[in-house]
VEXDREN-2710 file (C-alpha; in Angstrom, 1 decimal):
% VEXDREN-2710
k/r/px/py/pz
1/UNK/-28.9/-13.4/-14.4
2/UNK/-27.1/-12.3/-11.6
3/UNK/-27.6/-9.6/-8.9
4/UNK/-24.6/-7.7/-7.2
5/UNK/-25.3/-6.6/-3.6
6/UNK/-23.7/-4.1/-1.6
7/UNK/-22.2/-5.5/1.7
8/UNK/-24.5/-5.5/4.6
9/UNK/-22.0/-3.7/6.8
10/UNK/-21.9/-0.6/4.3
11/UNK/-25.7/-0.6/4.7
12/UNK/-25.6/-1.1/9.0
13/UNK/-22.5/2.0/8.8
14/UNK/-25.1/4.0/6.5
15/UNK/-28.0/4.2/9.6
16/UNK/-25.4/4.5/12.2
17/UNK/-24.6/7.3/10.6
18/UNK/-28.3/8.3/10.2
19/UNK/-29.4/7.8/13.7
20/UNK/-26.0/9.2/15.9
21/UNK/-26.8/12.5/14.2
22/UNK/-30.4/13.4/15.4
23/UNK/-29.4/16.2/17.1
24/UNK/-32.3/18.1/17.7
25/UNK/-34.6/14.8/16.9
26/UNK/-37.4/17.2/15.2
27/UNK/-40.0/15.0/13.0
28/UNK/-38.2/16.6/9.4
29/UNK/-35.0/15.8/11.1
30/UNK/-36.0/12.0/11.6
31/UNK/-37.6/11.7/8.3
32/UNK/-34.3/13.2/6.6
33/UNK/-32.3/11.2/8.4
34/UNK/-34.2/7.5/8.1
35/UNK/-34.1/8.6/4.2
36/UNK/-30.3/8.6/4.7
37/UNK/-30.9/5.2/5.9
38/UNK/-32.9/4.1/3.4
39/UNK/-31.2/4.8/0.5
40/UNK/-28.6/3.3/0.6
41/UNK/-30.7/0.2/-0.2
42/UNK/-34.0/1.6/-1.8
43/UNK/-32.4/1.3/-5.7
44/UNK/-31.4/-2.7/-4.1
45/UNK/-34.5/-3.3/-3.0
46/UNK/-36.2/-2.6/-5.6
47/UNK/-34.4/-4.2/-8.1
48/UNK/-34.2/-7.5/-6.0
49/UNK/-37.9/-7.3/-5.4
50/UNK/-38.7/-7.4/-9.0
51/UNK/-36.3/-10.4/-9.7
52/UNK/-37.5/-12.1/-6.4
53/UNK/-41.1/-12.1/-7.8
54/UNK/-40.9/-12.5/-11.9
55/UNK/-37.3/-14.9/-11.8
56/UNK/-38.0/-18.9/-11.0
57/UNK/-34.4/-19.1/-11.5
58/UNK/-32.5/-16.8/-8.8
59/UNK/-29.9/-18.3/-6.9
60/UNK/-30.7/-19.3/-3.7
61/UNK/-27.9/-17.5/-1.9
62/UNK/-29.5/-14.4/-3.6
63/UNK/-32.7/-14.9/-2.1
64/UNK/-31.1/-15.4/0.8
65/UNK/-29.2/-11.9/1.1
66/UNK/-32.8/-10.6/-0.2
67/UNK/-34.1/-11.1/2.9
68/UNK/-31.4/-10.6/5.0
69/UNK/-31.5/-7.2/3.4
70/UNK/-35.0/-6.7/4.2
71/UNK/-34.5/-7.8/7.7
72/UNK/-31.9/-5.1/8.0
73/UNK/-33.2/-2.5/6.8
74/UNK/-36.6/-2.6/9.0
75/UNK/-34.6/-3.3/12.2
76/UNK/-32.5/-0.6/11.3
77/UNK/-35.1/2.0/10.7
78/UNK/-37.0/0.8/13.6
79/UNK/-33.9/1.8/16.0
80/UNK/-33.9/4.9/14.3
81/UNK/-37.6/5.4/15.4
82/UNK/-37.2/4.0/18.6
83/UNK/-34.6/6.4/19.2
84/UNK/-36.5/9.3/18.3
85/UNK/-39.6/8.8/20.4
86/UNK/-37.4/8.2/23.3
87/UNK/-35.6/11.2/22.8
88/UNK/-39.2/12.8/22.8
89/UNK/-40.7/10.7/25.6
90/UNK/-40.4/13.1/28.4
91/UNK/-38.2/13.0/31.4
92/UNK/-38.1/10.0/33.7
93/UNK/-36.9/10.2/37.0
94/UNK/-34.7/6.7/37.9
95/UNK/-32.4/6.3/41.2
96/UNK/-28.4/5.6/42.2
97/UNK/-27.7/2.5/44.0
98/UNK/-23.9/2.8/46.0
99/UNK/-22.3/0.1/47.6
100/UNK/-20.7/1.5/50.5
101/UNK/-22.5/-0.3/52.7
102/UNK/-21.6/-2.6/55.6
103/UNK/-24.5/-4.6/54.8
104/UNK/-25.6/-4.5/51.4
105/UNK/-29.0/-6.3/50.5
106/UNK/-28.4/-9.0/48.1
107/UNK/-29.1/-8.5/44.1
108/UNK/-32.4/-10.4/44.1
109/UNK/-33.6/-8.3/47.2
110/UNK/-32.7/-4.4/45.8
111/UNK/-34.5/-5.5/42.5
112/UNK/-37.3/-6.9/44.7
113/UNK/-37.7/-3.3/46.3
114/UNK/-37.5/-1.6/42.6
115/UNK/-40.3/-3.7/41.6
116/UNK/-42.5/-3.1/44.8
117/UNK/-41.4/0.5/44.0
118/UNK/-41.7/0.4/39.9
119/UNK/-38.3/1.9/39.7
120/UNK/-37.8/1.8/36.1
121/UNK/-34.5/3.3/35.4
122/UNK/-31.5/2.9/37.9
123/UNK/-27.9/4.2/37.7
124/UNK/-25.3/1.5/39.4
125/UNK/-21.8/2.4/41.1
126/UNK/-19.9/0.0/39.1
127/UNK/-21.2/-2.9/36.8
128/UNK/-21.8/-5.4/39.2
129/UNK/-22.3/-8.9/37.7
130/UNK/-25.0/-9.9/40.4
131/UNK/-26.9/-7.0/39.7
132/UNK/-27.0/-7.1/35.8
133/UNK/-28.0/-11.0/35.9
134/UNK/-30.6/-10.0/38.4
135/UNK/-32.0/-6.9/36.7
136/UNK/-32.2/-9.4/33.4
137/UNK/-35.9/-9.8/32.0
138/UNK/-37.0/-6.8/34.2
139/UNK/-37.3/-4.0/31.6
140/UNK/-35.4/-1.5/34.2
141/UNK/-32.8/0.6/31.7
142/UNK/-30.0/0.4/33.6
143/UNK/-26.5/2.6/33.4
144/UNK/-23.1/0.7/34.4
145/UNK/-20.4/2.7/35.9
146/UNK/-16.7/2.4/35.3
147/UNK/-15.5/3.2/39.1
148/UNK/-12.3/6.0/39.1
149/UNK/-9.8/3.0/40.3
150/UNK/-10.7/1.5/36.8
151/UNK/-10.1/4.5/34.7
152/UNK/-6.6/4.4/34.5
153/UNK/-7.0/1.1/32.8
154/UNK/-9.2/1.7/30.1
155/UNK/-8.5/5.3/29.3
156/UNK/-4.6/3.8/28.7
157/UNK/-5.8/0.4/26.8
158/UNK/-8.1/0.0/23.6
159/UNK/-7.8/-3.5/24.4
160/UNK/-8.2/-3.3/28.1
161/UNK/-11.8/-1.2/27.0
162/UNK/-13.1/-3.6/25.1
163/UNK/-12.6/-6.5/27.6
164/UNK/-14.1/-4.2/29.8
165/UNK/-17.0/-3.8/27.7
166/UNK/-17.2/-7.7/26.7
167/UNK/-17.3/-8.6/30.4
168/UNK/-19.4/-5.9/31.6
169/UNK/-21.6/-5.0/29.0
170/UNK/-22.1/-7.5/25.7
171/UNK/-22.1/-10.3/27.7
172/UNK/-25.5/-8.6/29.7
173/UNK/-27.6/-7.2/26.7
174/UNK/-30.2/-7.9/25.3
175/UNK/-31.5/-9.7/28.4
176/UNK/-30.7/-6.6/30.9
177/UNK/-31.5/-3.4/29.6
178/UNK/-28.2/-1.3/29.8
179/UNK/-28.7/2.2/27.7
180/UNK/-25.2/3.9/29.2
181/UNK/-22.5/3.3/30.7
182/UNK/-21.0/6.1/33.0
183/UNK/-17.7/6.6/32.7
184/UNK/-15.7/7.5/36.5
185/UNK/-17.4/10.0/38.6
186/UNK/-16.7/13.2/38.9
187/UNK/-13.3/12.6/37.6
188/UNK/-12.0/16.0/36.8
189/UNK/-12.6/17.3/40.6
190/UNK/-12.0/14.0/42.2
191/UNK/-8.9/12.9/41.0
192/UNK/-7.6/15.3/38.2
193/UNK/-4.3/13.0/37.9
194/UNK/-6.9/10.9/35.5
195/UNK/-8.1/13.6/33.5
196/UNK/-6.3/13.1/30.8
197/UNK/-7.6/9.8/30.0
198/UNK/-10.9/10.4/30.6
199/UNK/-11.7/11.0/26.8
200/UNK/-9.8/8.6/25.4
201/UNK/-11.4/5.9/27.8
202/UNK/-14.9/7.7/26.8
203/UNK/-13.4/6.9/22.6
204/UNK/-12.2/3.8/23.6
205/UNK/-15.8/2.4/25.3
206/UNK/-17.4/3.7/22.0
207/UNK/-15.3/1.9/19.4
208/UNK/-16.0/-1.7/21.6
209/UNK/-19.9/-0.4/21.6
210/UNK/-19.4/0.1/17.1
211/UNK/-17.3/-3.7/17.2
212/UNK/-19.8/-4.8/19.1
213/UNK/-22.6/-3.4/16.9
214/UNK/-24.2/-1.9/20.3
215/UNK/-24.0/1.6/19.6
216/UNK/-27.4/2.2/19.0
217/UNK/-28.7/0.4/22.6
218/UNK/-25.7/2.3/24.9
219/UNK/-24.3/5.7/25.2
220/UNK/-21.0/7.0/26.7
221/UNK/-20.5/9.4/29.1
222/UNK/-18.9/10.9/32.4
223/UNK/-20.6/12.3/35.3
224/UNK/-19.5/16.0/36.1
225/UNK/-19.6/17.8/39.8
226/UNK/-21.5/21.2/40.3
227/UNK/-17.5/22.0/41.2
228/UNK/-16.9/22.1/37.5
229/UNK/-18.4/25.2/37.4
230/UNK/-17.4/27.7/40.0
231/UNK/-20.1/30.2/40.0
232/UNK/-23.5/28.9/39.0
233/UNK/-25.6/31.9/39.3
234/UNK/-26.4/33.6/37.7
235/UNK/-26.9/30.9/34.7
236/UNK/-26.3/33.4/32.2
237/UNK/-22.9/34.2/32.6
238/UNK/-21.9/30.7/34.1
239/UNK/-18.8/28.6/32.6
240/UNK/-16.7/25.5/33.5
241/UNK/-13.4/26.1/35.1
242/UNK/-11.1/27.8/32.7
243/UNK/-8.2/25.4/33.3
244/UNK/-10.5/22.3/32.4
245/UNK/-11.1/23.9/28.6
246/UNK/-9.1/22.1/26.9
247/UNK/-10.3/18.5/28.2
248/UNK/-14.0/19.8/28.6
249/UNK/-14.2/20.5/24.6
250/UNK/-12.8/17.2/24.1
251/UNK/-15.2/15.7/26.3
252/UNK/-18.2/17.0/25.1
253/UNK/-17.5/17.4/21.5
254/UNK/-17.2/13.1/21.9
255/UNK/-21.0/14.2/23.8
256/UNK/-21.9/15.9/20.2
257/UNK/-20.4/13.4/17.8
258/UNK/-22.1/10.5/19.8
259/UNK/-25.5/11.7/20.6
260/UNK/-24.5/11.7/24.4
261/UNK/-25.7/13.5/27.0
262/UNK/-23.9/15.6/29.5
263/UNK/-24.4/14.1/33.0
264/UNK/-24.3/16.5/36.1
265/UNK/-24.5/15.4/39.8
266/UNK/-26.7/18.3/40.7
267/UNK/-26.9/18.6/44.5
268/UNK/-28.9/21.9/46.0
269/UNK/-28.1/20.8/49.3
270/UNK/-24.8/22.2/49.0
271/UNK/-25.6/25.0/47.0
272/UNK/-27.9/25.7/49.8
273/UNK/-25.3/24.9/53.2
274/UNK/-22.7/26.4/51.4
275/UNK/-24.0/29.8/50.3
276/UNK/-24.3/31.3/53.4
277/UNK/-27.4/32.3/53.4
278/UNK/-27.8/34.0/50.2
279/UNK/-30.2/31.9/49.0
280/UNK/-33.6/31.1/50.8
281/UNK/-34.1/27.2/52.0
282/UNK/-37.1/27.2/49.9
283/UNK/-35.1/27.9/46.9
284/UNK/-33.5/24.9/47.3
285/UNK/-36.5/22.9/48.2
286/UNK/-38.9/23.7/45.1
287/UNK/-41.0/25.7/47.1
288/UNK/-42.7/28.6/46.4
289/UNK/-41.0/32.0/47.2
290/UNK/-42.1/34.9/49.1
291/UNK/-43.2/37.3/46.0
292/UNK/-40.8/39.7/47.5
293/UNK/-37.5/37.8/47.1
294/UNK/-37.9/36.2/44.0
295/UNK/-34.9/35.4/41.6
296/UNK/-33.9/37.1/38.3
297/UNK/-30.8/36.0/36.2
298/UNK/-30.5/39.7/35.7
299/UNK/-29.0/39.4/31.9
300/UNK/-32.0/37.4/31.0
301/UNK/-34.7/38.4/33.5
302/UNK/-35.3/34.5/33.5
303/UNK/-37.3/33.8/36.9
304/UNK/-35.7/31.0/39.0
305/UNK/-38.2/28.8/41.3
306/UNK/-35.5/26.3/42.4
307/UNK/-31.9/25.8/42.6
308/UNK/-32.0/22.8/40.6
309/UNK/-32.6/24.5/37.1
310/UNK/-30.8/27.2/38.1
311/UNK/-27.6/24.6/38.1
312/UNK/-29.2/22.7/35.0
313/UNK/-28.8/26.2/33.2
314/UNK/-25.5/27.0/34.3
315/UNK/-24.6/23.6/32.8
316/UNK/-26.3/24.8/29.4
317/UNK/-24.4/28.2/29.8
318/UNK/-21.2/27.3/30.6
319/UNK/-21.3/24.2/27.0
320/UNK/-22.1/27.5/25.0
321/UNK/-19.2/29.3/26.8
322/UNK/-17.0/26.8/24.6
323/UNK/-19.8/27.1/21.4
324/UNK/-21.3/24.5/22.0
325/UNK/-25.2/23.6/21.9
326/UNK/-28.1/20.9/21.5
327/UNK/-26.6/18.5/24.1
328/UNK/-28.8/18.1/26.6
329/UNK/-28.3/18.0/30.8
330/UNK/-28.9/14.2/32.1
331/UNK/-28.6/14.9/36.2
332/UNK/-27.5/11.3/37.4
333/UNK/-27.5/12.6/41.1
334/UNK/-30.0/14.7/43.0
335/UNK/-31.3/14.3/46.5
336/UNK/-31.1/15.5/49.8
337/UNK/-29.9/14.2/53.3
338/UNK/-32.6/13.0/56.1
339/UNK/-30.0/13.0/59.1
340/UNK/-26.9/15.5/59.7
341/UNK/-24.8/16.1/62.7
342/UNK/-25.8/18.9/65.1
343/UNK/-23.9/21.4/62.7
344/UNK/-26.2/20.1/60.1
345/UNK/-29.6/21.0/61.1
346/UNK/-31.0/21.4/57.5
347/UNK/-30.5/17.6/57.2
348/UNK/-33.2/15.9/58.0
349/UNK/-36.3/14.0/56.9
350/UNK/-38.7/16.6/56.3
351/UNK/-36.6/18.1/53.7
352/UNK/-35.4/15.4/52.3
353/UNK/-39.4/14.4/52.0
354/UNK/-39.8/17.7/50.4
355/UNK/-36.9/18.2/48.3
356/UNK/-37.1/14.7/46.4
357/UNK/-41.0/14.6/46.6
358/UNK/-41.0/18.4/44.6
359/UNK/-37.9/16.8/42.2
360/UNK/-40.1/13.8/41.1
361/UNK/-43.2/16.0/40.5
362/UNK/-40.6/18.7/38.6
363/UNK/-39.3/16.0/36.2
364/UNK/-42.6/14.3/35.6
365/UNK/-43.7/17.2/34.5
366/UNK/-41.8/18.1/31.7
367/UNK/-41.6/21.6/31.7
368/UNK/-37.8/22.1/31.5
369/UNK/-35.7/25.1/32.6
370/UNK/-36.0/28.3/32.3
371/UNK/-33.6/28.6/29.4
372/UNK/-34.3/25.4/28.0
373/UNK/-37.7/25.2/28.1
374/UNK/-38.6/22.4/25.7
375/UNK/-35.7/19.9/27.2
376/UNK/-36.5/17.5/29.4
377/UNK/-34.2/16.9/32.6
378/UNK/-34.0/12.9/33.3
379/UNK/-32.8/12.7/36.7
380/UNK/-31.5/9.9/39.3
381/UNK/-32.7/10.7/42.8
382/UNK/-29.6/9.6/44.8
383/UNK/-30.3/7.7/46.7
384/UNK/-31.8/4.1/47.1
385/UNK/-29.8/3.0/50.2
386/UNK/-27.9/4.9/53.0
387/UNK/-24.6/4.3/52.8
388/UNK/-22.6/4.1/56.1
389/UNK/-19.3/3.6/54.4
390/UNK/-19.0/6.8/53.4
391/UNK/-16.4/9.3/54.7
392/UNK/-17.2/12.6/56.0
393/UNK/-19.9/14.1/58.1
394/UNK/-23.2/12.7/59.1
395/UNK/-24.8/13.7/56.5
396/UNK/-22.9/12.1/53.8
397/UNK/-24.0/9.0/55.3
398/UNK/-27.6/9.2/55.4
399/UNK/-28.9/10.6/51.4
400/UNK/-30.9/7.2/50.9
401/UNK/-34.4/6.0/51.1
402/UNK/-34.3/2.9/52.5
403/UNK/-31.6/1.0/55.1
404/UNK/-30.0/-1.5/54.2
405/UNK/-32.6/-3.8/55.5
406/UNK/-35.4/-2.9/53.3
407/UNK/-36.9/-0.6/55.7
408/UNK/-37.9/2.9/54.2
409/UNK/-36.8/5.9/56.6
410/UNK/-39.9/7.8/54.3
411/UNK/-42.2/7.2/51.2
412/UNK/-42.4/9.6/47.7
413/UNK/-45.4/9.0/45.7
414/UNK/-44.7/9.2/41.9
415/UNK/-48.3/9.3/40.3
416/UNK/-48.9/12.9/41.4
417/UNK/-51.0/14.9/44.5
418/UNK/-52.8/12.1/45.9
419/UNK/-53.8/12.6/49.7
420/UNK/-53.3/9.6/51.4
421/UNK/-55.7/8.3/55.3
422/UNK/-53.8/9.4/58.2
423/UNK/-53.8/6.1/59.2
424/UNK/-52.2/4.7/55.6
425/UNK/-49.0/6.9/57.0
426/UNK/-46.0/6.1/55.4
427/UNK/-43.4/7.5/57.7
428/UNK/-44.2/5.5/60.8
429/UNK/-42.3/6.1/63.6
430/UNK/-42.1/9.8/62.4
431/UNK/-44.2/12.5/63.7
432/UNK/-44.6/16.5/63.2
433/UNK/-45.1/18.2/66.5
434/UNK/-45.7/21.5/67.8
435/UNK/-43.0/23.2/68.8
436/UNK/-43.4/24.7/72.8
437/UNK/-41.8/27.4/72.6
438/UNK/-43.5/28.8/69.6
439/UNK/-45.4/31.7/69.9
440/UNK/-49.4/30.7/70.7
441/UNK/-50.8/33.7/67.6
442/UNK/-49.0/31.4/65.4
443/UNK/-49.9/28.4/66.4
444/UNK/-53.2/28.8/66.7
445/UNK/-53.0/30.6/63.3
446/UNK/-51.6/27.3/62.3
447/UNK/-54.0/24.8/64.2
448/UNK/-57.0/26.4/62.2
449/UNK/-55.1/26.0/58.9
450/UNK/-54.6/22.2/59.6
451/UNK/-58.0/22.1/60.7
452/UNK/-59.7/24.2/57.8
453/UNK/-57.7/24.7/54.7
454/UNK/-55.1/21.7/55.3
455/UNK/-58.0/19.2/55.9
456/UNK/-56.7/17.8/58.9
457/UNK/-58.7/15.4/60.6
458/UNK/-59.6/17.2/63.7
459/UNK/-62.2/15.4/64.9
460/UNK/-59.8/13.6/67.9
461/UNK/-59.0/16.9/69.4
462/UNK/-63.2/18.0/70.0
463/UNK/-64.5/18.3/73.4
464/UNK/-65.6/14.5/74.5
465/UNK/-62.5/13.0/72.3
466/UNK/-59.5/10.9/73.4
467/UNK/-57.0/13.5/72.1
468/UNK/-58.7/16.9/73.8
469/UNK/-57.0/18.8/76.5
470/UNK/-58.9/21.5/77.3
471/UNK/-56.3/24.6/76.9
472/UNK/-53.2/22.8/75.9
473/UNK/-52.8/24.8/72.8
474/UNK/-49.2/22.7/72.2
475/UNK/-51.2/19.1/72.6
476/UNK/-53.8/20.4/70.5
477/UNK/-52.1/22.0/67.4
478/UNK/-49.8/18.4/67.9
479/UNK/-52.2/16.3/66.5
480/UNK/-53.9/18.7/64.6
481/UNK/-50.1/18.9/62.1
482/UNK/-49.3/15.5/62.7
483/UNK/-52.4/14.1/61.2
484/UNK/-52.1/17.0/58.1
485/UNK/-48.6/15.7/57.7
486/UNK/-49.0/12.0/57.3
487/UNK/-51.7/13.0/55.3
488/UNK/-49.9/15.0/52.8
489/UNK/-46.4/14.1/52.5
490/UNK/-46.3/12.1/50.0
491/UNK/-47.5/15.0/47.5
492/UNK/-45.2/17.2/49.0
493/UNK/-46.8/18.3/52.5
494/UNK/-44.4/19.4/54.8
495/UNK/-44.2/19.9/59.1
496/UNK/-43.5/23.7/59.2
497/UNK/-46.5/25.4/59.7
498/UNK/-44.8/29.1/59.7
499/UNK/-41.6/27.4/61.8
500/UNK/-43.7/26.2/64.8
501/UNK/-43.5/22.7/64.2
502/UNK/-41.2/20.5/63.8
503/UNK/-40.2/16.7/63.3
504/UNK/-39.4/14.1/66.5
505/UNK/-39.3/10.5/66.0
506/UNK/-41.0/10.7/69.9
507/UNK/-43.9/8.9/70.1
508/UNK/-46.4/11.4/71.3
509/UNK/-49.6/9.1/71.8
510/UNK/-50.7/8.9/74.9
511/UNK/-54.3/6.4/76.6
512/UNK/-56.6/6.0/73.8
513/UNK/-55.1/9.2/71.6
514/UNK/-53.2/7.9/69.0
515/UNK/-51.0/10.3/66.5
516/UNK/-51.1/8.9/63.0
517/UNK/-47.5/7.0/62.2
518/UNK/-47.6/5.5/66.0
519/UNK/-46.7/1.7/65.8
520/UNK/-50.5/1.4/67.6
521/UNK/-52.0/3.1/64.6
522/UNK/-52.9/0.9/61.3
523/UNK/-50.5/1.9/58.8
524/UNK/-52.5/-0.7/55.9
525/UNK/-51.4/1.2/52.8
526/UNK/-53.9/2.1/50.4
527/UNK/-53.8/2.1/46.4
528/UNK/-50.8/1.6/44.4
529/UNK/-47.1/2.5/44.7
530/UNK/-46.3/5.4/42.1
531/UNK/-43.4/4.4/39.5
532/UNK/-40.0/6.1/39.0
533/UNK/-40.5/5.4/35.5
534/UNK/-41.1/7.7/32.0
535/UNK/-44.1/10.0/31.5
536/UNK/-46.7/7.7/29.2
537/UNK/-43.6/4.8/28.8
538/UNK/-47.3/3.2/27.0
539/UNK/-47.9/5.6/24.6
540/UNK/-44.1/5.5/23.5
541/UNK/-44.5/1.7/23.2
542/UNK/-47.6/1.9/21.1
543/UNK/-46.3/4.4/18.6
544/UNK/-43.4/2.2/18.4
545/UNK/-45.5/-1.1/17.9
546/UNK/-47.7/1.2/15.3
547/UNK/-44.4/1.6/13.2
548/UNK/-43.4/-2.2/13.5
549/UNK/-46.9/-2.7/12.2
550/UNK/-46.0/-0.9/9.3
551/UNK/-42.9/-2.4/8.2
552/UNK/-44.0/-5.7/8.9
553/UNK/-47.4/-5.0/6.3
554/UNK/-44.7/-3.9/3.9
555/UNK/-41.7/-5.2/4.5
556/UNK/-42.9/-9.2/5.1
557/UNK/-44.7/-9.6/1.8
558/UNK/-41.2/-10.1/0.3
559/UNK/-40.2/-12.8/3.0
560/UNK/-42.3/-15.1/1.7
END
């Protein structure tokens, strides 16, 4: 008796099929689709099963593509799975590492610092082969770039991008983690004498990732500039520029057919320096607004707390502008400046403090924009490093967290609104003052907040203490913010104080008084570093491991 099986690779082009079209990854809609799978094989299966067990005469090669069939099929359906509880997993919040740098910390050092930090996803300029062998065994997803200066190449050359992908890619996984590979940056606004290759490098990426069988592990994409759409608010009426519309459907129907998402560098900081004034800094920052200016998309009357949704949703707006819908919004930059020029005074560290402390917390938790409630935003703070390459202004230089030495020019907390000691400060050398000049209602209005509501440590600035001055309303009020402030910055605290304070890097300790972030103050940091990485990434993993339970109590029994 003999026993005709189908082709593996009709089986493996089956559950491709299945898992690229998720779409909406909805329970029914990943039970419907591993049944498209599964059945394929289900009527093989069965009949092999049968054979395997009551048949002392079965060919040995038979056996053989028995289990090899059973093999397939659970790995298969396990992708399938793995891919829907990702999809359902919650935003993460991962960071861009650049390389125009004049020093750059060596591969084994930046993963250092994302392990000290538990950075667990990170978005990389290029595909740097130091990097990828470095981030092996680490767990950290990572997404490769194709620089612009390589477009040309690939988006002319099927052959050209699969080398591409061989080199950069295949030759990496499964040891590093790579889950996309980001394809030129901001091509269309950056140099629009590529755009018409940009899709068919995108097509050509994605037919190496099917030869190579890694379809399911990466996704293809392009990053897009806020440019691409000209007016972002309001979101409701939003759309890409009209003379990209041809190239844009293209681009995101690939988006649609591959299960992609749309990536957006999202950056309210020019939103913000740009709009003349229309919109309120806080808007920008994710703080609250005054109840009297809030912000309506008037055809919707959805509320807007930040700018950052509001651009998310003018992504969202401007895909159905061209009909189309259920991709979601993966922002692969987002941050904010910590040093400008003179003519950029709103760069500077306590709103970059702010502004990526309230993104983290944003992300983490879920919720969405207005519009698209029920989506997650993923996001990539940009950025890990300064970069002092880079042309332009001041500013353009200074977006990162840490030097290139390691050194961190300020701290976010990830794990939510912990209140750190004064004297754990993680800005040292940093240091919110009073401002003279400030009127002396307001700052005493804002000394007893610090003191009272703010839970300031006051106790240095009492009659009898080394910080009192006796009616030096300036020195008092001081330390009163700068203890509140190193105290609460890392869950979003900032040196304000109704616009009487303000950041120095000026020392202001003076004897035996001693302002919190002073080189003569302990700065022994307490508790654990918050992670970068997914909302529960260990409940994911345990429904996963409950599924591989599963198939392996009914799937091994016939691997016997």
């Amino acid at each position: 008796m003999e026993i005709l099986l189908p082709p593996k690779s009709s089986v493996n082009c089956s559950c491709s099929l299945g898992c690229n079209t998720l779409g909406a990854f909805s329970l029914k809609g990943l039970l419907r689709k591993i049944n498209t799978c599964t059945l394929s094989f289900v009527k093989l299966l069965s009949v092999a099963s049968r054979t395997y067990y009551t048949l002392e005469f079965v060919k040995p090669d038979v056996v053989q593509q028995v289990q090899e069939s059973y093999i397939l099929a659970s790995v298969l359906v396990l992708k399938c799975v793995r891919l829907y509880f990702k999809s359902r997993s919650g935003a993460y919040v991962g960071i861009y590492i650049g390389t125009q740098m004049s020093t750059l910390p060596s591969a084994t050092e930046i993963v250092s610092i994302l392990k000290t930090q538990q950075i667990k996803h990170v978005r990389l300029f290029d595909a740097d082969h130091q990097m990828l062998n470095a981030l092996a065994n680490t767990g950290i997803e990572v997404i490769v770039g194709v620089p612009n200066d390589q477009l040309l190449r690939i988006g002319e050359s099927r052959s050209d991008a699969a080398d591409w992908l061989n080199k950069n890619v295949a030759t990496y996984v499964p040891a590093t983690n790579i889950t996309y590979i980001a394809v030129g940056n901001e091509v269309l606004t950056t140099i629009p004498n590529a755009a018409l290759v940009l899709v068919p490098a995108m097509q050509y990426l994605q037919s190496a990732l099917l030869a190579a069988n890694l379809n399911f592990q990466v996704k293809v994409s392009s990053p897009l500039s806020m440019d691409m759409i000209p007016k972002h608010f309001p979101p409701s009426t939003a759309s890409f520029n009209s003379s990209w519309n041809s190239i844009m459907s293209q681009y995101i129907q690939f988006l649609k057919n591959t299960g992609s998402p749309l990536m957006l560098n999202v950056q309210p900081y020019y939103g913000y320096t740009e709009g003349q004034g229309i919109f309120p800094l806080e808007y920008a920052l994710f703080e609250p607004l005054n109840p009297n200016n809030q912000i309506v998309d008037p055809n919707t009357n959805f509320q807007y707390t930040s700018m950052f949704d509001a651009m998310v949703d003018a992504a969202y707006y401007s895909m159905q502008s061209l009909n189309f819908s259920g991709i979601p919004v993966m922002v692969t930059a987002s941050g904010w400046p910590s040093l400008g020029g003179s003519n950029e005074p709103d760069a500077n560290i306590d709103n970059a403090l702010a502004y990526n402390t309230n993104l983290i917390r944003h992300v983490r938790n879920g919720s969405g924009t207005p519009s698209q409630p029920t989506t997650p935003v993923s996001t990539y703070v940009y950025e890990l490093f300064n970069e002092d390459l880079q042309p332009g202004p001041v500013s353009e230089k200074n977006w990162g967290i840490f030097s290139s030495n390691g050194t961190a020019f300020y701290s976010l907390t990830f794990s939510g609104l912990v209140e750190s000691p004064a004297n754990s400060s993680t800005l040292p050398g940093v240091f919110c003052v009073a401002n003279s000049s400030a009127d002396t209602t307001a700052l005493k209005r804002g000394l007893d907040w610090a003191c009272g509501t703010g839970s300031a440590n006051c106790s240095a600035i009492q009659p009898g203490q080394p910080c009192y001055q006796a009616g030096n309303l300036v020195a008092l009020a001081s330390y009163a913010f700068n203890d509140y402030y190193h105290r609460a910055q890392a869950s979003g605290g900032t040196c304000s104080f109704g616009n009487t304070a303000m950041v120095t890097r000026t020392d202001p300790s003076h004897g035996s008084c001693i302002f919190a972030g002073s080189t003569g103050a302990s700065n022994t940091t307490e508790g654990g570093t918050g992670a970068f990485g997914p909302v529960g990434p260990s409940s994911r993993a345990s429904r996963v491991q409950i599924f591989s339970a599963f198939l392996a109590t009914f799937a091994l029994p016939f691997l016997v």
